[in-house]
N, C-alpha and C positions, 0 to 999 in steps of 0.2 A: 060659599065658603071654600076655599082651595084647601085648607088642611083639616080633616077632624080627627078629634083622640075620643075615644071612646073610656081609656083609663082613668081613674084618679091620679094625683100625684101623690106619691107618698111624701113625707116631710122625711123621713128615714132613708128612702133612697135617694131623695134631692143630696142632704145633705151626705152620704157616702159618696155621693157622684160628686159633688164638689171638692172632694178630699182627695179624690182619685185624679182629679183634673188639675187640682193646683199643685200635686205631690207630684205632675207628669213633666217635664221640663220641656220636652215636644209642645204640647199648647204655648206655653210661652213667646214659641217661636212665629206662632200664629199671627196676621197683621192686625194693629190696635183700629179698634172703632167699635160704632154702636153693635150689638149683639156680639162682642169675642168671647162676653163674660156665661151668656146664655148659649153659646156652641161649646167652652169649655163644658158647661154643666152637662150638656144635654148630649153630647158625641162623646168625651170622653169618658163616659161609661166603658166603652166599649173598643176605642182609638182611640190611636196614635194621632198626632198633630197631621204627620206623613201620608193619611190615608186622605184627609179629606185636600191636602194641598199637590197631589196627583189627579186632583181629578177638578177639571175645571168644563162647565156642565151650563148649559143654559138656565134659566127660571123654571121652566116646566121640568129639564130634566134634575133639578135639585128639587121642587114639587115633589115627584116618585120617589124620589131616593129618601125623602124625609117620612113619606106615606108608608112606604116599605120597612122602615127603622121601627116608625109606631107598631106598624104589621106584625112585628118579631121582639116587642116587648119596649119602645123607648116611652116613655112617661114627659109628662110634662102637660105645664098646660099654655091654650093655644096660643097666647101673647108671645109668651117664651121659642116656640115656634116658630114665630112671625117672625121674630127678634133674629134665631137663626136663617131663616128663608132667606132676609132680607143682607143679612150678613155674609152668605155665601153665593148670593149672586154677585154683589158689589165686591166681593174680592177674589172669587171663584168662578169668574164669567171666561166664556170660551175666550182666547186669545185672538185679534185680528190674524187675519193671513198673512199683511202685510204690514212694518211700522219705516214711514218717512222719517228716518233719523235728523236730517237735517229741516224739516218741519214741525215736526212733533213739539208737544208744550211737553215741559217736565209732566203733567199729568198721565197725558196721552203717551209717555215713554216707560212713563211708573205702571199703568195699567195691561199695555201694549208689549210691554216685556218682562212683565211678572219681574222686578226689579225696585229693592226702595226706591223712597221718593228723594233720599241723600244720592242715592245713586242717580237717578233721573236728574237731580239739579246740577249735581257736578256735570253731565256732560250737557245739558244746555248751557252752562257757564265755561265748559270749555268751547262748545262751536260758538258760542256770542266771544268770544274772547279769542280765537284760534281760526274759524275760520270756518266752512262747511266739511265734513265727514268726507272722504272720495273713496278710503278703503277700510276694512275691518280693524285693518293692523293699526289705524287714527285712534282707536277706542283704546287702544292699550297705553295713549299718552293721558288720559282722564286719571286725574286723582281720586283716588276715592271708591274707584269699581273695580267690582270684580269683573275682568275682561274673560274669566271661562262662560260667566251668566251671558255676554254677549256671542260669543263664539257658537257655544251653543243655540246658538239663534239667527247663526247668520244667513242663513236661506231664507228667511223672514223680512231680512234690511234692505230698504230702498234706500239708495244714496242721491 
């Protein structure tokens, strides 16, 4: 088993931690899918939206860091753990070193440069429509994006 809790859950602190997370507007900001609902509960006890989307961590290293949260008081039970594991690897995973802008699927661009997937589509709809990427400053002709998210990033981009 990779996670154990040794606590019960209380139905008392479930429900303050839910209150505490949907009353937070940071969570909101979190990307939607399966488990956003059970890392609202179960992190924002404690955090900010901000804490857990600074830190992008392998499987093992989100493992620890969930073991360690139980370690110092987080509750829940193991499903609901899972639920976050699996949700903070799949949106929480270390960043390639490198992203092929002019190959990349909108997915591979959405995941690859921590960027929505409105934003990923826009710039495969603009190099299919425009032509291949040659410099950073092509990015800033994309509808739709924020070109600091790319800028910030551009030690990262193969053309």
């Amino acid at each position: 088993m990779i996670i154990r809790y040794t606590n019960q859950l209380s139905f008392a602190a479930l429900l303050c931690g839910a209150a505490l997370c949907l009353a937070s507007p940071g969570f909101a900001q979190l990307p939607d899918g399966p488990g956003k609902d059970a890392t609202m509960q179960l992190c924002g006890n404690c955090h900010e939206a901000a804490i857990v989307q600074q830190h992008r961590q392998s499987r093992d290293e989100w493992v620890a860091t969930i073991q360690k949260m139980m370690a110092v008081g987080a509750q829940g039970p193991e499903d609901q753990f899972m639920a976050v594991l699996q949700y903070l690897t799949k949106n929480f995973a270390p960043l390639p070193a490198h992203v092929s802008v002019n190959q990349a699927s909108a997915a591979d661009l959405e995941t690859g440069l921590a960027i929505s997937a409105k934003e990923a589509a826009a710039i495969v709809k603009y190099r299919t429509d425009s032509g291949a990427f040659k410099t950073i400053d092509d990015f800033k002709k994309v509808p739709d994006l924020d070109f600091k998210k790319i800028e910030a990033q551009k030690d990262r981009l193969v053309f």
